[in-house]
N, C-alpha and C positions, 0 to 999 in steps of 0.2 A: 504494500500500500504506500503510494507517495504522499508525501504530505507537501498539504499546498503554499507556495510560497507567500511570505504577508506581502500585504500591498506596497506599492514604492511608495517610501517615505516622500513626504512633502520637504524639498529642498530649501525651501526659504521657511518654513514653520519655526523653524529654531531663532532664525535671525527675526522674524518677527515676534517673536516672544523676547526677547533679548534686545529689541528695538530702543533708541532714549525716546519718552514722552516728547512731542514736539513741543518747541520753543512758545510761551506766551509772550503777546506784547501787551502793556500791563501799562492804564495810564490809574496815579492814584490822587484824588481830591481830597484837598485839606493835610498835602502831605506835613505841615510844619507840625500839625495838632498831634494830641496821644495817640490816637488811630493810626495816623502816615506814618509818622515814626517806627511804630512797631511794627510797620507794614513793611516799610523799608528794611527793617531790621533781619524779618524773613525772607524778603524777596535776595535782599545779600547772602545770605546763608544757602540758597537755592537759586544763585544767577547764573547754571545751568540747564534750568529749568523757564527761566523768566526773563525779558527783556523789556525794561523800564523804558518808556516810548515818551512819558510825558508826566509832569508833575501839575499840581495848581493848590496857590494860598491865598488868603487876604493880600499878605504883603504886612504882614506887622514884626515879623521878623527877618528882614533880607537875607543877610549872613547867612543862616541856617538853609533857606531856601537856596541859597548860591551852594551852597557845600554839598546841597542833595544834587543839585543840577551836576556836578562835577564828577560826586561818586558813583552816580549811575550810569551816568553819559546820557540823561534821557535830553532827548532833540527840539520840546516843547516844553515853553513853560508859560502857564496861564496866573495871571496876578492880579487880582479885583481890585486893586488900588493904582491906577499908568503911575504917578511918582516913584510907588514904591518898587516898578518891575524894572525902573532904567537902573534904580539902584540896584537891583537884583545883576542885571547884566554885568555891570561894573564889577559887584563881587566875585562873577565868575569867571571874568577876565583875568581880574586876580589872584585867584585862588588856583584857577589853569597853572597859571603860568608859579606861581610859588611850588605848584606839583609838576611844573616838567611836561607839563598835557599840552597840546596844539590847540589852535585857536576850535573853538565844540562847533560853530556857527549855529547857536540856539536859536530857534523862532520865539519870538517872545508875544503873547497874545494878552490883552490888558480891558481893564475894564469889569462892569459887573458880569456882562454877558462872557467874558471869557474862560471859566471853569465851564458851562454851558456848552460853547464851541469843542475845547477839548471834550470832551464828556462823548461826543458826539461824532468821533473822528472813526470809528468802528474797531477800536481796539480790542482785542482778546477778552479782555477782562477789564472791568473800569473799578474800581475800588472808588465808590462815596465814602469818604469820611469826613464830611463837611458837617457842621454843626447849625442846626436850625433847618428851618424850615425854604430857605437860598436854597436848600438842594433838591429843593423840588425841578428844577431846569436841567441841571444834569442828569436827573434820575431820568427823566422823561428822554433827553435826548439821548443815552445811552442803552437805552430799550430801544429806541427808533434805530438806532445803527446796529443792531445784533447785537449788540457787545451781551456777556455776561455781566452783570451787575450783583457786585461784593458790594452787600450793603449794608453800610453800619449808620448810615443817615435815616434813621425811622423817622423822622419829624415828616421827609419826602412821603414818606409812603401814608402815614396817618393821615397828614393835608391832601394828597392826591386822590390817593383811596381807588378807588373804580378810575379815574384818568391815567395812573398807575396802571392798573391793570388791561385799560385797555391798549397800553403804548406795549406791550409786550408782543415780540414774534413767535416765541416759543415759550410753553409750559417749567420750565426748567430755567428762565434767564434769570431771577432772579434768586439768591444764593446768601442768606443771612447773616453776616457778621456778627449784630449782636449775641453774647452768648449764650444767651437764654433760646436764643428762637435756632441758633445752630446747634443748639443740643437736642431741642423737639425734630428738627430735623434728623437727626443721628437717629433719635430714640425710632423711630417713624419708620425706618427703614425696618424692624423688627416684627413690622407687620402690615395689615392691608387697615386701607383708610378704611373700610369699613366695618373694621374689628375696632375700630378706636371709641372709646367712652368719654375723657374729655383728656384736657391740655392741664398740665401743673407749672405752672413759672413759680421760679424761687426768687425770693426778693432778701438781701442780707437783711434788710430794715435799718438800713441807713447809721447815722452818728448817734440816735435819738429811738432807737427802739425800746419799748418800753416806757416810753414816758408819755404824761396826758395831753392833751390839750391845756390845759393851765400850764403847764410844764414847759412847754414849747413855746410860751408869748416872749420871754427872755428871750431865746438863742439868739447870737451874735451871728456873723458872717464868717468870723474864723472859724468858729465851732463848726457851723454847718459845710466847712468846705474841709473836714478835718473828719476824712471819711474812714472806718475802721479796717476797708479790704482791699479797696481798689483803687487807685489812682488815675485819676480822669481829669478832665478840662471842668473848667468853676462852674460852667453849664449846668452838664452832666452829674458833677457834684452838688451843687444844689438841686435839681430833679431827684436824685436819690434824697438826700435830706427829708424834705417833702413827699416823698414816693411819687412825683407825677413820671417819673421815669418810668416807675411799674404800668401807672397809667398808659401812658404811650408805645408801652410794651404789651401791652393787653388788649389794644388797639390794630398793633403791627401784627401779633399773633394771630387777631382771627380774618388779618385781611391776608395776610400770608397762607394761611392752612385752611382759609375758607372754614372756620368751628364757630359756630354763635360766641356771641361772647358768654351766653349761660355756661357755656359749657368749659370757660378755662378760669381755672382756679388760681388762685396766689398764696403762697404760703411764704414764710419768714423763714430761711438759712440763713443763719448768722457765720458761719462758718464756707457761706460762697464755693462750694467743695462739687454740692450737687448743681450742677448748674438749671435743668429744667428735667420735666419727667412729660411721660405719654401711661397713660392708663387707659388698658386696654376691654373687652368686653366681658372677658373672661374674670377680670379680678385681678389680671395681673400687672404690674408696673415696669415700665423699663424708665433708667435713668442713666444720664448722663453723668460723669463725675471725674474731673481734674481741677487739680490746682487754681487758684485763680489768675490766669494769665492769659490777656486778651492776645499772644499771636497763636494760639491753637485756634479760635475760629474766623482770627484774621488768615490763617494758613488755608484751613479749609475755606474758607470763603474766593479764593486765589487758587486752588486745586481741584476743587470739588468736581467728578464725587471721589475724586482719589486722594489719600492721607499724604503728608510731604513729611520725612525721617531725616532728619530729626527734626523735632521742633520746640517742644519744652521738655522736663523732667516731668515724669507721670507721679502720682500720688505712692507714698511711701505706704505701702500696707504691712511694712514688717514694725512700724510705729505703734503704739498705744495710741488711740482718734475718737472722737467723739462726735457726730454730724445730732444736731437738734432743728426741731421743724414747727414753728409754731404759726398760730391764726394771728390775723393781720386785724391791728385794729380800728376798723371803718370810721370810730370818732372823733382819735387824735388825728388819723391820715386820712379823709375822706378823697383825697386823688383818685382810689383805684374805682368807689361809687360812681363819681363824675365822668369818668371815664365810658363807665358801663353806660349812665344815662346816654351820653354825646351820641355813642354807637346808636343807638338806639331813637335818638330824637331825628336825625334831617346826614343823608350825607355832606352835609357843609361844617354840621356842628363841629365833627372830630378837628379841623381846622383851625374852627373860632377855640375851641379846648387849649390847642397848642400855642396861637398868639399870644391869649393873654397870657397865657404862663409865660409865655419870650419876653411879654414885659415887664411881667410881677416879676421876673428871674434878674433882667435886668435891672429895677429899681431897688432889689432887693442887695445886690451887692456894689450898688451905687452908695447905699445906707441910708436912701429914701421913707423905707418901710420897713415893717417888721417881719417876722418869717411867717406870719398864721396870712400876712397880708396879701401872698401870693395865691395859696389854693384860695382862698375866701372870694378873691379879686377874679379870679377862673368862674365860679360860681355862680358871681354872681353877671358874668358877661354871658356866658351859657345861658341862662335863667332870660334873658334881656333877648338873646336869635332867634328871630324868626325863622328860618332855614330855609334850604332850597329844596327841591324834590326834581323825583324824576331823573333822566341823563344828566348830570352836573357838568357843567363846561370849566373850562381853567379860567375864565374872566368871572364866574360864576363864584368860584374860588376865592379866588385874587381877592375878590369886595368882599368877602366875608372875612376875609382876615384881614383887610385894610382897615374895618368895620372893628372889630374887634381889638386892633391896637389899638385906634382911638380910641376907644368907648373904656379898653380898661387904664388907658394912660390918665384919662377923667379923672375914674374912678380911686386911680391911685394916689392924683396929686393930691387927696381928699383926705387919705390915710393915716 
């Protein structure tokens, strides 16, 4: 009896298993900020994998902006301030040249519209890490170009909402940086959307968990920017103080995962460890759990859906640890309530929600107001919208939040 010969191997099967990932071009908004930075920090670590095409800041930092220009080689640099981007060139002239580099010939693009333009050039991956609700323009125009959109700008996606979603080409172009919603993402992959019961986001509970509402009319501006986990921009740090961060996390989540809002939970981790969970139909929970260090879902947001090695140290389980999970409390922190109503009241509100808080946030570490003066001042501009219904347009938009800074800048000089 012969035996029959196996089939001929596939000659290139090995070299394409063995193939390198191809090259991304990777432009990143708001590179001076916490986000860019760290962003930069891995796309360095992995610039076999990535090819930095383009940067964009305010311009409140030039130097720093000039020194990323240099050490990426990226060919575009976009600067919302024209002053501040000739000063940009300048430094990069000089800093070239103190390193021995050739003249870069950087395009330089200025103005408010120009994180917008870049955003919009169809690169690989566009990393939002702009701060406020400005990044509703790049969000939009980085959908309309293909790009995959790393998004760690939720203010765009809360304000935009459904104009978001309809600028999308594909199911999959948008890719979560925050880490609450790249770990619902993770956890998701563990089963089918329709075994899913609801969404758990964890919230540390900010500088001030635990204390009341009397408790909370003191706090200072140092205090509240004097965060116990994370290190973020004064933003960002006061949103957590306040928990309107959860808020517009709660927001993001169920415009992301398309889940009612009934149906996504918030809980208190003080220890930042579990990042978010998916609880499924059966009873059972998956969760996500690392360290607290925003380039793991800056990385996956930049890879996805493949993991980039190395990227941070994983959780030490040969330690003695402790993880605690408590109920959030609605009367000192009514953010995550106001939130819920917004969704629920006019696609416009979620909008007006986030202005006023841009400007209670702002007045608030101007030293204008006091810390209860922010969510109160949300509340009560919320309470005061009419809203829009129906298909929402972007000028639709635009006036409700125009509407809204006014009405709570009013309200605030009153405070």
């Amino acid at each position: 009896m012969t035996t029959p010969s196996p089939a001929p191997a596939d000659p290139t099967a090995q070299l394409r298993a063995e193939a390198p990932e191809p090259e991304r071009g990777v432009v990143v908004l708001g590179s001076t900020g916490s986000i860019g930075t760290q962003a930069l920090d891995v796309l360095a670590l992995h610039g076999d994998r990535f090819r930095v095409e383009g940067l964009a800041a305010g311009g409140g930092d030039p130097r720093l902006l000039a020194e990323q220009v240099v050490a990426t080689g990226a060919q575009t640099v976009a600067v919302a301030d024209p002053a501040a981007g000739i000063t940009v060139l300048e430094h990069v002239s000089r800093i070239a040249a103190e390193h021995g580099v050739g003249a870069l010939g950087v395009e330089l693009l200025t103005g408010p519209q120009a994180a917008t333009d870049l955003a919009g050039r169809g690169a690989d991956v566009v990393l939002n890490g702009i701060t406020g609700s400005i990044g509703l323009g790049p969000t939009l125009a980085a959908l309309r170009a293909g790009s995959t959109l790393a998004l760690a700008n939720k203010e765009s996606l809360v304000v935009g909402g459904s104009l978001v979603q309809r600028a999308r080409v594909r199911d999959d172009q948008i890719v979560p940086v925050d880490s609450e919603h790249s770990a619902i993402a993770q956890c998701l992959r563990g089963g089918r959307r329709s075994e899913v019961r609801r969404l758990v986001l964890t919230a540390s509970g900010g500088p001030f968990r635990g204390r009341s509402r009397d408790e909370l009319k003191p706090v200072t501006v140092d205090e509240a920017l004097a965060h116990p986990t994370w290190a973020m921009g004064p933003v960002v740090t006061i949103n957590s103080a306040t928990l309107m961060n959860k808020g517009l996390e709660l927001i993001e989540a169920h415009l992301l995962f398309d889940v009612p809002v009934d149906d996504i939970a918030v809980v208190v981790h003080p220890q930042s460890v579990v990042h978010s969970m998916v609880e499924f139909v059966d009873g059972s929970t998956i969760a996500q759990a690392s360290p607290p260090d925003m380039r793991l879902p800056i990385a996956l947001g930049l890879s996805w859906p493949e993991r980039l090695d190395p990227v941070t140290p994983p959780c030490d389980w040969t330690a003695p640890t402790a993880w605690t999970f408590e109920p959030l409390d609605d009367v000192a922190f009514p953010a995550l309530r106001l939130a819920r109503e917004a969704v629920t009241a006019s696609p416009t509100h979620p909008a007006v929600y986030n202005a006023a808080n841009e400007q209670g946030v702002a007045a608030f570490l101007a030293g204008r107001i006091g810390f209860l003066d922010v969510v109160d001042t949300v509340e009560r501009v919320l309470g005061e919208h009419d809203g829009a219904y129906g298909e929402v347009t972007l000028d639709a938009v635009l006036d409700a939040e125009a509407w809204a800074r006014t009405r709570a800048d009013e309200l605030l000089a009153r405070a």
